[in-house]
C-alpha positions as CSV (number, residue, x, y, z in Angstrom):
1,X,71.8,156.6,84.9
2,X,72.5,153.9,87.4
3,X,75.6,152.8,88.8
4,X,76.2,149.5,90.2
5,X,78.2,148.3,92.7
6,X,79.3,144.9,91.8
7,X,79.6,142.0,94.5
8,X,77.4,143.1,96.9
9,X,73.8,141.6,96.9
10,X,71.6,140.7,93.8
11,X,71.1,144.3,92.3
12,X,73.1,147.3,92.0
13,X,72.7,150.9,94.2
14,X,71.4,153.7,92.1
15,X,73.0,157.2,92.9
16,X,72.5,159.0,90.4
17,X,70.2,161.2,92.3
18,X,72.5,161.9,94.6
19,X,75.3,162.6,92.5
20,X,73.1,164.7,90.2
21,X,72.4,166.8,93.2
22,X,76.2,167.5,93.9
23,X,76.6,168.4,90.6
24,X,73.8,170.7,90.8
25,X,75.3,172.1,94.1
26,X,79.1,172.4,92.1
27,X,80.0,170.1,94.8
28,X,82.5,167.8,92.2
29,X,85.9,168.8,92.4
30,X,87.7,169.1,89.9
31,X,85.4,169.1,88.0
32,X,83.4,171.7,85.5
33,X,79.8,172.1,86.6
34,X,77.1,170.2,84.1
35,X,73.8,170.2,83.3
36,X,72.1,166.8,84.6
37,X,71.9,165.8,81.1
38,X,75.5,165.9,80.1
39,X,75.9,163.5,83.2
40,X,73.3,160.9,82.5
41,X,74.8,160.4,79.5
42,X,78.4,159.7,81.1
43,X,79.5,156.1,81.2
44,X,78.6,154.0,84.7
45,X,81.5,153.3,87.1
46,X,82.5,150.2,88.4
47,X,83.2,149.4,92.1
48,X,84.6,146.3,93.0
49,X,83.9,145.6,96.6
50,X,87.5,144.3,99.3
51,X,87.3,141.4,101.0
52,X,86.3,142.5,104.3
53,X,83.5,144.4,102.5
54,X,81.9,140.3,100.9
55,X,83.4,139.3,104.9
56,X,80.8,141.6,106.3
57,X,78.3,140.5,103.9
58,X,78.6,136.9,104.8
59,X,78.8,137.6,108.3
60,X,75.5,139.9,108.1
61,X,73.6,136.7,106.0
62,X,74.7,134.2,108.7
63,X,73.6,136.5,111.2
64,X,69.9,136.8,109.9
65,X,69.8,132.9,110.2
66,X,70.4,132.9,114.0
67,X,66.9,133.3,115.4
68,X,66.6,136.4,117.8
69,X,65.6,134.3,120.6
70,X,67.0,131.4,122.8
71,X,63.5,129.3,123.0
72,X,65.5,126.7,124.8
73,X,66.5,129.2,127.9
74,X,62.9,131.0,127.6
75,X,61.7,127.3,128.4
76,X,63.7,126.8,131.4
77,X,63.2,129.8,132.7
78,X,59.3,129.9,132.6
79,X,59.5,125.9,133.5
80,X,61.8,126.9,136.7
81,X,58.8,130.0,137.4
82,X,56.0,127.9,137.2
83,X,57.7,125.2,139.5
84,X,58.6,127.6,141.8
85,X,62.1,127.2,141.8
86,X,63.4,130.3,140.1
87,X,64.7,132.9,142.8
88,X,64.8,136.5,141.9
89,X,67.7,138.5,143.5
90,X,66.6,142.4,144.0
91,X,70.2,143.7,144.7
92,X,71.7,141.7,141.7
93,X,69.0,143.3,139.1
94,X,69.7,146.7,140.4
95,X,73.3,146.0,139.9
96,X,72.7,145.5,136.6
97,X,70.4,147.7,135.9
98,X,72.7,150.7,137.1
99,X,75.6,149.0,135.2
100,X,73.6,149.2,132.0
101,X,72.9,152.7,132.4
102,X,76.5,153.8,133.4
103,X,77.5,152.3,130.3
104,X,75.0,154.4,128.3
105,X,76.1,157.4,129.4
């Protein structure tokens, strides 16, 4: 048995190994405990997904398309090393080192 979840993605989510296990473990409520048999045979449920559930999934896709690096600033940056002209500032980089790890904590 396979339940699907509708609107999200090309194929469905199968959890009927999961749920099997809970019924296994009496963990239904309200319900009476059956064999795994009995429950394959039950009908599949339907889940319709909300809106901000297809949001997210939009959001997610658009997301993928946005590479993961600025190639544009890595160019200045190495063009501004190699010329020379890039300045490092110690004391700002600590600063922001111990800012990131403050906010870790």
């Amino acid at each position: 048995m396979a339940d699907k979840i509708n609107g999200y993605g090309g194929g469905g989510v199968d959890i009927s190994t999961t749920r099997l296990r809970a019924i296994e473990r009496g963990e239904n409520a309200g319900q009476s405990r059956k064999p795994a048999s009995a429950s394959a045979s039950a009908s599949a449920d339907d889940v319709q997904l909300t809106h901000t559930a297809t949001s997210l999934k939009q959001i997610e896709t658009r997301l993928a398309s946005i590479p993961d690096v600025d190639r544009a600033r890595v160019e200045a940056v190495r063009q501004r090393v190699e010329s020379g002209t890039w300045k490092m500032d110690a004391n700002r980089i600590a600063d922001r080192l111990m800012r990131f790890e403050r906010d870790l904590a």
